[in-house]
N, C-alpha and C positions, 0 to 999 in steps of 0.2 A: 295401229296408228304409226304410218311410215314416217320421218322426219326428213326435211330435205338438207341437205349438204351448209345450206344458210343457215339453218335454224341448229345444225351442232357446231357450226362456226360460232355460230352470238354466243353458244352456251360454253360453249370453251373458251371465248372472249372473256365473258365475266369470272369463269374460274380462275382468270391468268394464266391460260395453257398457251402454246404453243405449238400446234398438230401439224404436220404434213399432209400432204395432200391422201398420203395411204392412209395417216392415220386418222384424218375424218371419214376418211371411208368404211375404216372398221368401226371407228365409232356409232355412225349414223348407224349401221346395221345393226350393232349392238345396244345402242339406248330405242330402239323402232323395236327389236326383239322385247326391250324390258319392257318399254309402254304397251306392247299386245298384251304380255301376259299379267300384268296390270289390270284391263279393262276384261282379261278373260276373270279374274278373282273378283270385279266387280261384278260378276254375274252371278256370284254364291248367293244363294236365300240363307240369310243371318240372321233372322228373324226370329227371338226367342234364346238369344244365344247371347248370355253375361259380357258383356266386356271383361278383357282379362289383361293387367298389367305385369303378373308373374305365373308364369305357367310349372315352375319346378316345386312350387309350395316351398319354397327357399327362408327358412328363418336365419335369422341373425346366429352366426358362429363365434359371438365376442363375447365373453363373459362378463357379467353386470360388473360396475364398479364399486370396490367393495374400498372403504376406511378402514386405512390399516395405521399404523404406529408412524410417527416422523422420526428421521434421525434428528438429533442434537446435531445444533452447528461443532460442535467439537468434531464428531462422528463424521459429520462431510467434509469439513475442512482437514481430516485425517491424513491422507494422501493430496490434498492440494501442492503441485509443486511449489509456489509461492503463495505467500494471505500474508494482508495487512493486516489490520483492525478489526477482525474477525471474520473479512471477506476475501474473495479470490484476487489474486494481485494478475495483473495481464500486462501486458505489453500494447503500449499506449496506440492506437488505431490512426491519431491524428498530429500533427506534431505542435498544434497548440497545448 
C-alpha cells in the first residue's frame, strides 16, 4: 500500500512534525515499506493459534511483602536533624 506525499503530509500534520520536502519523501517510502509488510503478515493463517500477551513466560521478580517489626518513634526520630513534639521539625514551605 503506497501512500502519496498528501497523505504523510496530514500524518505528520497531526503529529506536529515539521518535514521537508526530502524528508516526506523518505518518509512516504518508509511508512508505504511498513503498511506492505503489514498486509504481507495479514496473509498468515492464525487459525488455532492462542493469543499471546507474554511470550518470555516472565514472572514477577519482586518478592512478596512480608510484615516485619516497626521502629519506635524514638528509633526514627534518632538521627532527625531537628523534631518538635515527637515529630520531624522542617523548615517552613510557605511564609504564612
Amino acid at each position: 500500500m503506497a501512500l502519496s506525499i498528501q497523505e504523510v503530509a496530514h500524518v505528520a500534520q497531526l503529529a506536529r512534525m515539521r518535514l521537508s520536502d526530502e524528508e516526506l519523501e523518505l518518509m512516504q517510502s518508509q511508512l508505504s515499506n511498513i503498511l506492505e509488510y503489514i498486509e504481507l503478515l495479514q496473509e498468515v493463517d492464525v487459525t488455532g493459534v492462542e493469543a499471546t500477551a507474554q511470550v518470555t513466560g516472565l514472572s514477577s521478580v519482586l518478592r512478596p511483602d512480608l510484615v516485619t517489626g516497626a521502629l519506635s518513634r524514638e528509633e526514627v526520630l534518632a538521627n532527625a536533624p531537628d523534631q518538635a513534639a515527637g515529630m520531624f521539625r522542617v523548615r517552613a514551605v510557605f511564609d504564612e
